[in-house]
DSSP file (Angstrom, degrees, kcal/mol; ACC not computed):
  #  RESIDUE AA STRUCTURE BP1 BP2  ACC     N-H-->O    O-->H-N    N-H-->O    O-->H-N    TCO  KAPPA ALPHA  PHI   PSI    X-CA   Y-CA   Z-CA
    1    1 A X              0   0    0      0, 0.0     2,-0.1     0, 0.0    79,-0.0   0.000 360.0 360.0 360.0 137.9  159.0  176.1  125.4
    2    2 A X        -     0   0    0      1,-0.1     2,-0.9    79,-0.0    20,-0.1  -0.310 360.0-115.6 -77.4 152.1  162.2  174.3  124.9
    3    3 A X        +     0   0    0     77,-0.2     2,-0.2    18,-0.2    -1,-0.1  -0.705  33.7 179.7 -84.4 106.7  164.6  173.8  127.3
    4    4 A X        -     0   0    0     -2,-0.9     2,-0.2    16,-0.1    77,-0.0  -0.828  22.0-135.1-104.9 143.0  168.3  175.8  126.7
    5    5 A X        -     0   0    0     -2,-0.2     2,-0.3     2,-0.0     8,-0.0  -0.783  16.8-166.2 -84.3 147.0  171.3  175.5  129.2
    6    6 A X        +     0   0    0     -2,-0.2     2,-0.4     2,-0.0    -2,-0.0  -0.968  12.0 171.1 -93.6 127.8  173.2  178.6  130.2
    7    7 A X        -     0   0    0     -2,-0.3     2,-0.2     6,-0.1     6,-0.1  -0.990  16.2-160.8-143.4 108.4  176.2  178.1  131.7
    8    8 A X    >   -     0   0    0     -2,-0.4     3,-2.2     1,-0.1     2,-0.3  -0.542  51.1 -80.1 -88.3 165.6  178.7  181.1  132.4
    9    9 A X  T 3  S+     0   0    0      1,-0.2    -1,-0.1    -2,-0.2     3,-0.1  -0.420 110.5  25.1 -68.0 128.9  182.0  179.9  133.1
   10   10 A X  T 3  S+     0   0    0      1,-0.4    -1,-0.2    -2,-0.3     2,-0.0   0.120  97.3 105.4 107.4 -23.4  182.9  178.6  136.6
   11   11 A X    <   -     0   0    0     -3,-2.2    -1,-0.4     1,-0.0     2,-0.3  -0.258  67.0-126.1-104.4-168.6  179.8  177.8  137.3
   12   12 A X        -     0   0    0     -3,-0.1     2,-0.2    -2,-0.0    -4,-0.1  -0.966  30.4-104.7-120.0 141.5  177.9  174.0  137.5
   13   13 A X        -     0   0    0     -2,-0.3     2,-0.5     1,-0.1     3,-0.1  -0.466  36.3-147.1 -81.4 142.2  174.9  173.0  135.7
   14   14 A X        -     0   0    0     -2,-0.2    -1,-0.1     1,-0.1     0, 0.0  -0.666  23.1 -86.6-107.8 136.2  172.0  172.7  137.6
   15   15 A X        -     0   0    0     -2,-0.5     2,-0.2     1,-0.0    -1,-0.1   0.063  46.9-113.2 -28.9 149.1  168.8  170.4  137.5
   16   16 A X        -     0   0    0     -3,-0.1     2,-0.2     1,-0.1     3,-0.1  -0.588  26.2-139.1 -70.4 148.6  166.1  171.5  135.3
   17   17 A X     >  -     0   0    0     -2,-0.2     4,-0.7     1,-0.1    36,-0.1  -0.478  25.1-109.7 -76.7 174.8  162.9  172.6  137.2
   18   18 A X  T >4 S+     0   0    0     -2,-0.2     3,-3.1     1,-0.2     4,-0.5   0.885 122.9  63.7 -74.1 -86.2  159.3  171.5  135.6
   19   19 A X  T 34 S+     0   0    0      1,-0.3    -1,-0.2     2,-0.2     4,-0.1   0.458 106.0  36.6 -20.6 -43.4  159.0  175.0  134.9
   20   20 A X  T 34 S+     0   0    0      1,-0.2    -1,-0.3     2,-0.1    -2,-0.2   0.729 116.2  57.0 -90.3  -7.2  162.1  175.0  132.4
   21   21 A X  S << S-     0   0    0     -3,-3.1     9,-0.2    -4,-0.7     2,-0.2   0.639 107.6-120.7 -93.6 -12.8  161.1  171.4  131.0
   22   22 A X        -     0   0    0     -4,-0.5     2,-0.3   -20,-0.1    -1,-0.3  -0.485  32.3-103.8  99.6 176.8  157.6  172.2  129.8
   23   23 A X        -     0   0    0     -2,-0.2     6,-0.2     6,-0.1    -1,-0.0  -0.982   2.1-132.9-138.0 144.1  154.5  170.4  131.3
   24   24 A X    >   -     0   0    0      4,-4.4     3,-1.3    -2,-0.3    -2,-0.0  -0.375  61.4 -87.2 -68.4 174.8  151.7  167.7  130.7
   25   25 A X  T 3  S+     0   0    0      1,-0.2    -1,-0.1     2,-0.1    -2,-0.0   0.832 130.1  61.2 -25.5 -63.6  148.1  169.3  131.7
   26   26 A X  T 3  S-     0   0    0      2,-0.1    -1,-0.2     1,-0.1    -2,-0.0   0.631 123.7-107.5 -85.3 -32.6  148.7  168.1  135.4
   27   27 A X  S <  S+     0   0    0     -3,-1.3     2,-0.4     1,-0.4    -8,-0.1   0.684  80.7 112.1 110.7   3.8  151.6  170.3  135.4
   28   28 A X        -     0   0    0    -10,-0.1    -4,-4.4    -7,-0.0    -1,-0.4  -0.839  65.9-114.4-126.7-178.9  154.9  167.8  135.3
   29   29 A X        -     0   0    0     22,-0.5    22,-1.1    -2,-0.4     2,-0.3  -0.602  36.5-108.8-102.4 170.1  157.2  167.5  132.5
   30   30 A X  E     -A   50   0A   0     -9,-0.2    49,-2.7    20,-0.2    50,-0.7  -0.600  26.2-144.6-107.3 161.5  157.2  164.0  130.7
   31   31 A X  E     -AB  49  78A   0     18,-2.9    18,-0.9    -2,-0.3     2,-0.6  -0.867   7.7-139.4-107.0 128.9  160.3  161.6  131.2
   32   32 A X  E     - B   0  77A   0     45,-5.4    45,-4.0    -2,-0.4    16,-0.2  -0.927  33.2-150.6 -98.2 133.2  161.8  159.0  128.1
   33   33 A X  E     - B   0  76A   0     -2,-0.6    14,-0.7    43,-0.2    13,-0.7  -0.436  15.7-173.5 -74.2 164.1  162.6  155.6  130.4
   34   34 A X  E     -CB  45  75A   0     41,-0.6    41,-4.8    11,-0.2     2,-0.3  -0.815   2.8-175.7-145.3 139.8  165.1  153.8  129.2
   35   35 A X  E     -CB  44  74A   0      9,-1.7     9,-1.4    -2,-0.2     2,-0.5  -0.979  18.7-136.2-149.1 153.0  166.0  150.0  131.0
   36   36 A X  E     - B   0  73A   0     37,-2.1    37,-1.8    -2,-0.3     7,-0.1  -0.980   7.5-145.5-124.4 133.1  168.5  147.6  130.5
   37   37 A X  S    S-     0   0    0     -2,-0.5     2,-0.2    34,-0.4    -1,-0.1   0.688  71.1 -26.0 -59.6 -81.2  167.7  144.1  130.4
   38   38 A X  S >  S-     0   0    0      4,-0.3     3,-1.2    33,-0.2     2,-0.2  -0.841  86.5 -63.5-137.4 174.7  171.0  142.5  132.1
   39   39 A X  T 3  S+     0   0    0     -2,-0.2     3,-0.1     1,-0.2    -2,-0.0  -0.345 119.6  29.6 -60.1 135.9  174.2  143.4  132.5
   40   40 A X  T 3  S+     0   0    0      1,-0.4    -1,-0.2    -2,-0.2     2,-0.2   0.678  96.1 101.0  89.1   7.6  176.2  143.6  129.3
   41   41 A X  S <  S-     0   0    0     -3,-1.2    -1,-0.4     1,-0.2     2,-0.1  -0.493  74.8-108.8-126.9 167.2  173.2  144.6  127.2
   42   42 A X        -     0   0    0     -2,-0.2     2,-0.4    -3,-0.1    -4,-0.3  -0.223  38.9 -95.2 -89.6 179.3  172.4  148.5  126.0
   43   43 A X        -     0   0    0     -7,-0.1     2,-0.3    -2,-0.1    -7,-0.2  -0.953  40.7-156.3-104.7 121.1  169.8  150.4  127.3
   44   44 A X  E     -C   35   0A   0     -9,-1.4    -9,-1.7    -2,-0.4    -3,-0.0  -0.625  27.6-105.0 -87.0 125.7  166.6  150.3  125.1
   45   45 A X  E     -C   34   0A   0     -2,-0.3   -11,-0.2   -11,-0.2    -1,-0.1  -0.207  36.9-179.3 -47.9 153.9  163.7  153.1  125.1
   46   46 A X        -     0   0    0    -13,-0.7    -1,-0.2     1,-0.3     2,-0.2   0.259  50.6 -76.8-117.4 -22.4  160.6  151.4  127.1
   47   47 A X        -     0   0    0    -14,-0.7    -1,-0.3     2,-0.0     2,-0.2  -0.709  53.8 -79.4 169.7-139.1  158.0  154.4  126.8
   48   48 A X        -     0   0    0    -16,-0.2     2,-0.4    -2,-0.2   -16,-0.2  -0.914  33.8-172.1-166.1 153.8  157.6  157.3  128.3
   49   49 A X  E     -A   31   0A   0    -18,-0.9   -18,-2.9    -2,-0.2     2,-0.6  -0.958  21.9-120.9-148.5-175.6  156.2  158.9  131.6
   50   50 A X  E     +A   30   0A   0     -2,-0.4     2,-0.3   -20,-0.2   -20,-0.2  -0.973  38.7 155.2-127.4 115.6  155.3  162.1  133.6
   51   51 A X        -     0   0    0    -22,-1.1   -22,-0.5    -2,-0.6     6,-0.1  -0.996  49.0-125.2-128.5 144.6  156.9  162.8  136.7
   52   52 A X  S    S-     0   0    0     -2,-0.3     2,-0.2   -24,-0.2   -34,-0.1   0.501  88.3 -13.3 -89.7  13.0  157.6  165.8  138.7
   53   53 A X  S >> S-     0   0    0      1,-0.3     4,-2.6   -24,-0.1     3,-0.6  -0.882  80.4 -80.2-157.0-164.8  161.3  165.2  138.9
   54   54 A X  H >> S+     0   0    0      1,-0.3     3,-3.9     2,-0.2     4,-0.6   0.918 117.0  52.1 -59.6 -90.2  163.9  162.7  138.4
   55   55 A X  H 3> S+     0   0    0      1,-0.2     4,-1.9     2,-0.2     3,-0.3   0.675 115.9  41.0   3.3 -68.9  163.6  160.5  141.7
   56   56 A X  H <> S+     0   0    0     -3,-0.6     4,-1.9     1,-0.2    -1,-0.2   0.765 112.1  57.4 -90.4   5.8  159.8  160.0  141.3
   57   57 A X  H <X S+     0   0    0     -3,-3.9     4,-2.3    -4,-2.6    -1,-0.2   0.949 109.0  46.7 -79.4 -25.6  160.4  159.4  137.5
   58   58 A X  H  < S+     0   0    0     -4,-0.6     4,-0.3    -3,-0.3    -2,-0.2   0.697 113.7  49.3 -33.7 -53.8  162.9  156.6  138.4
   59   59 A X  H >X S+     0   0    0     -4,-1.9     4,-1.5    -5,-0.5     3,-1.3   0.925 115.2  38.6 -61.2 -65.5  160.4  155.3  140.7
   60   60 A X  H >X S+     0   0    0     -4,-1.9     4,-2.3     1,-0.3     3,-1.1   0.960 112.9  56.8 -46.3 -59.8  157.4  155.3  138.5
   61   61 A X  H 3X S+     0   0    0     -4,-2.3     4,-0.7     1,-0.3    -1,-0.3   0.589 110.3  52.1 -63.0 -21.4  159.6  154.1  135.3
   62   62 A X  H <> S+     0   0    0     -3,-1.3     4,-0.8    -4,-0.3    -1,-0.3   0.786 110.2  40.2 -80.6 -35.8  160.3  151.3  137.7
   63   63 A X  H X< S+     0   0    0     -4,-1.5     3,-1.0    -3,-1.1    -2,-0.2   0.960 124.0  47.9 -82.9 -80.0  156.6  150.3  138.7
   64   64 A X  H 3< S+     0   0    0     -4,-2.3     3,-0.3     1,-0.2    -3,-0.2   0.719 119.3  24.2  -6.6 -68.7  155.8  150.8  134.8
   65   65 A X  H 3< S+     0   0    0     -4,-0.7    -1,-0.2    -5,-0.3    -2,-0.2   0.467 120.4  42.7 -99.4  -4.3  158.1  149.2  133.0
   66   66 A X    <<  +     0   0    0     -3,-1.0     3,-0.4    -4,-0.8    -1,-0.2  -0.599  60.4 148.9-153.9  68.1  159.7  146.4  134.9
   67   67 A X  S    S+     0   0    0     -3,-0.3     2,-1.4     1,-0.1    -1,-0.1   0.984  80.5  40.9 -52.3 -88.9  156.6  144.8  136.6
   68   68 A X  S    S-     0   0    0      1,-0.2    -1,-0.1    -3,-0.1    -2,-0.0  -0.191 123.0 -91.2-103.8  27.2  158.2  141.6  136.4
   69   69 A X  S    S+     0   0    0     -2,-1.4    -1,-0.2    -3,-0.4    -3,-0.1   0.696  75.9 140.5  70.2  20.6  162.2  142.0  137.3
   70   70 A X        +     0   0    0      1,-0.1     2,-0.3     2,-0.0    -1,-0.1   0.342  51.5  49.0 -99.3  47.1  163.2  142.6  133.8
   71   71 A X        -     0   0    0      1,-0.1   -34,-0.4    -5,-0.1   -33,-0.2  -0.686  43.3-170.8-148.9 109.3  165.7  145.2  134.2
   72   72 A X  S    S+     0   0    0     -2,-0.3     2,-0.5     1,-0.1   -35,-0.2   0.479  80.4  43.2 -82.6  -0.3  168.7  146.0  136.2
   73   73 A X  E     -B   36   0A   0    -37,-1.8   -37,-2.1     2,-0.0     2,-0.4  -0.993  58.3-170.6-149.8 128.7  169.1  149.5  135.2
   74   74 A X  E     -B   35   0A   0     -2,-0.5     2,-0.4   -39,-0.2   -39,-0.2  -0.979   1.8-173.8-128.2 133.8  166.9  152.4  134.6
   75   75 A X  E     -B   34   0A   0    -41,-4.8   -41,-0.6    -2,-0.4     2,-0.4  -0.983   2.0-170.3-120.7 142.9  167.6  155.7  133.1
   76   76 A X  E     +B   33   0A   0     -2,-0.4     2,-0.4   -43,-0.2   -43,-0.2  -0.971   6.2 176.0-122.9 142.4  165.3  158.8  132.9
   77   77 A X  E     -B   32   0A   0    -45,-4.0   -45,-5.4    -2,-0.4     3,-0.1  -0.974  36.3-111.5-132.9 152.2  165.9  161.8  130.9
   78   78 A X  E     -B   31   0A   0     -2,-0.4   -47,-0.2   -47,-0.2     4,-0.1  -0.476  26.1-130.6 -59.5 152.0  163.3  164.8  130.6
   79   79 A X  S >  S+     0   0    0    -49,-2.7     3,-1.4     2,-0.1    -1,-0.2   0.821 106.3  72.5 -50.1 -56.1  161.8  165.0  127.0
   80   80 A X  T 3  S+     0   0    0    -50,-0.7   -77,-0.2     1,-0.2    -1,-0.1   0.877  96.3  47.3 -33.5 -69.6  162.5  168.3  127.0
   81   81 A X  T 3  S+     0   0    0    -79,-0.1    -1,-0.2     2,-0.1    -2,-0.1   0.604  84.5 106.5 -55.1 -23.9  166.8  167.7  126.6
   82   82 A X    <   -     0   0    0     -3,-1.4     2,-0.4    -4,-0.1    -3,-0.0  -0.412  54.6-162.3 -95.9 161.5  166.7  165.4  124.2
   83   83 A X        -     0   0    0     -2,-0.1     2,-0.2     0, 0.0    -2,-0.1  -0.971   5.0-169.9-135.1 120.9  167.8  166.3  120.6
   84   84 A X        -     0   0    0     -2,-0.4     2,-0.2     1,-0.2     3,-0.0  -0.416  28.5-118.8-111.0 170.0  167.2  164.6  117.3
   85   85 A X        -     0   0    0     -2,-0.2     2,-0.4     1,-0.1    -1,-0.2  -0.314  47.4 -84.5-107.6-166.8  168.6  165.4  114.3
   86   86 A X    >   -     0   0    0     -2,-0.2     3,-1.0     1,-0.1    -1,-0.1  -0.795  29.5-132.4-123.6 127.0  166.1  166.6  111.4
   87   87 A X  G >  S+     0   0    0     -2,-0.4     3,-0.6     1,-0.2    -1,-0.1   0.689 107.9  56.0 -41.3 -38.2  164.5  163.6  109.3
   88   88 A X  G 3  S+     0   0    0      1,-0.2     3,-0.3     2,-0.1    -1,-0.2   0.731  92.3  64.6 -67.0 -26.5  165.5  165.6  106.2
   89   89 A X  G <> S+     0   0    0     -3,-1.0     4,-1.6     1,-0.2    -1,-0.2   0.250  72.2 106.9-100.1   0.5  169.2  165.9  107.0
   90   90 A X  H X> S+     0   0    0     -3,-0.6     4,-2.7     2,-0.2     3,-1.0   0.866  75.0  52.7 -43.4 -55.8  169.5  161.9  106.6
   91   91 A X  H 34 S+     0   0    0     -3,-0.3    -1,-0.2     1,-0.3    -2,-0.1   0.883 113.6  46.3 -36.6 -68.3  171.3  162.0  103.2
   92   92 A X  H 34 S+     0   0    0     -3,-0.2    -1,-0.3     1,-0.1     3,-0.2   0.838 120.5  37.3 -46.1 -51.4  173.9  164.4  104.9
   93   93 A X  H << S+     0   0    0     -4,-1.6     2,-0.8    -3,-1.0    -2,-0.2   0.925 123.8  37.8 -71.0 -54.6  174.3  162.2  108.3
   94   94 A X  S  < S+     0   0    0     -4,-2.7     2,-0.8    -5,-0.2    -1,-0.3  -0.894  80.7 171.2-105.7  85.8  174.2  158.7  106.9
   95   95 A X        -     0   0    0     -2,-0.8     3,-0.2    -3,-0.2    -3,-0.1  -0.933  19.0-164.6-102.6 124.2  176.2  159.6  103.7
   96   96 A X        +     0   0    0     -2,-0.8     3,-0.1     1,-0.2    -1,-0.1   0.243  63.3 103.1 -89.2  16.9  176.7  156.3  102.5
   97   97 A X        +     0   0    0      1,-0.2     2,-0.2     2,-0.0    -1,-0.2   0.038  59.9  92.0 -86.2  31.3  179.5  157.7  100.0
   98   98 A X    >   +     0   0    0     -3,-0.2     3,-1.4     1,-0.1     2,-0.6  -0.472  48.0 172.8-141.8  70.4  182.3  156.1  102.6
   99   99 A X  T 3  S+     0   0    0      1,-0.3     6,-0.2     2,-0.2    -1,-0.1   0.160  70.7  70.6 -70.0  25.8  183.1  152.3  101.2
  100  100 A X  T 3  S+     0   0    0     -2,-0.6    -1,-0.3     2,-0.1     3,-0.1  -0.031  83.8  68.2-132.4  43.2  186.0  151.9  103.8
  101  101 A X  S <  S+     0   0    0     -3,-1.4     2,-0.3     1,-0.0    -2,-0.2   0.648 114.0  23.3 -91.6 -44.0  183.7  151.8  106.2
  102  102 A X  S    S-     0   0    0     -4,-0.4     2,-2.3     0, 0.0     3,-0.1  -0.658  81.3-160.2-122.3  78.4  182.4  148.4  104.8
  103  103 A X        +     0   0    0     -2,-0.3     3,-0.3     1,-0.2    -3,-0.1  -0.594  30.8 151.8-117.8 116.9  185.2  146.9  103.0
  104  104 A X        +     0   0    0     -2,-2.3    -1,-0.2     1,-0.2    -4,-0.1   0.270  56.1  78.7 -43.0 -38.5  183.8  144.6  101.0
  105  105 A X  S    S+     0   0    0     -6,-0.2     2,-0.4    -3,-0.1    -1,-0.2   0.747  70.3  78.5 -41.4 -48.2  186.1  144.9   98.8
  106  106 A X  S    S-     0   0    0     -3,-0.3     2,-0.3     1,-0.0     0, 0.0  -0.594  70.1-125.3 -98.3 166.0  189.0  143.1   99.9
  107  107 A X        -     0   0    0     -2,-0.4     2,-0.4     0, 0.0    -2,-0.1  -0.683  21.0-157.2 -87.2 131.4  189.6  139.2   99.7
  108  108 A X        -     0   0    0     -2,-0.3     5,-0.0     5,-0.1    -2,-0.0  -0.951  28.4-112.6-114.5 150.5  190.5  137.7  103.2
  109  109 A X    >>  -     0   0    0     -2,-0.4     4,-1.3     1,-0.1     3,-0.9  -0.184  26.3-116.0 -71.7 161.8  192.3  134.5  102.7
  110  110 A X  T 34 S+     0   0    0      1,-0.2    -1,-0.1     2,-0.2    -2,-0.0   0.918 110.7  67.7 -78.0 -25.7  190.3  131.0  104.0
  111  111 A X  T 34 S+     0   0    0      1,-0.2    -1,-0.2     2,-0.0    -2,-0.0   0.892  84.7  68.6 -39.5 -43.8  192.3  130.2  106.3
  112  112 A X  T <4 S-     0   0    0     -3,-0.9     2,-0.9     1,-0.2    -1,-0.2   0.999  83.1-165.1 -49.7 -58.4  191.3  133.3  108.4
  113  113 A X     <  -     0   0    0     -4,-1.3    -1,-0.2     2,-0.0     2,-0.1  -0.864  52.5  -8.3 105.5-125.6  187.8  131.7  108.8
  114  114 A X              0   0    0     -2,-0.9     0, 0.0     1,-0.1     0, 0.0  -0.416 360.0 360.0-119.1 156.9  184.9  134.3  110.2
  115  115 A X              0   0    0     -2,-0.1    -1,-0.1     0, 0.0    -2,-0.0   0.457 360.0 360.0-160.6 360.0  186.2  137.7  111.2
């Protein structure tokens, strides 16, 4: 079952339980890691894991994925929350109909050099 927030006004959003996130077999909800490299670098999906909450997914995604010190930053977010856009709807998202996004067009003088 998917997870929806309801949120009246006033109030604060509260951790998900495993109950609202779904569950593997075992009965905890799976986590996507994500770890950054160094400083000054994004953070890049690594995988994936099941923990039964954020703490020991942090912990695990640590033991998992950065064996060897390669990460200064770890994020976990339930599976459940995250939202992708529709495979179909590309055309619509990525409209490539918008040339002053990349314009190509114009001449920059040589002097400028690289830009």
């Amino acid at each position: 079952m998917p997870y929806e927030v309801h949120i009246a006004p006033g109030e604060s959003p509260q951790e998900p339980t495993t109950e609202d996130l779904g569950s593997a077999d075992h009965g905890w909800p799976l986590w996507e890691v994500f770890i950054r490299a160094r400083r000054g670098l994004s953070h890049v999906h690594a995988g994936s894991i099941h923990a039964p909450d954020a703490e020991m997914a942090v912990e695990s995604a640590r033991d998992v994925y950065t064996r060897r010190s390669e990460g200064v930053s770890i994020w976990v977010v339930p599976s459940a929350l995250i939202v992708a856009a529709d495979p179909d709807d590309a055309d619509i998202l990525f409209d490539s109909d918008k040339p002053y996004r990349h314009p190509t067009f114009y001449e920059i003088p040589d002097e400028v050099g690289h830009m």
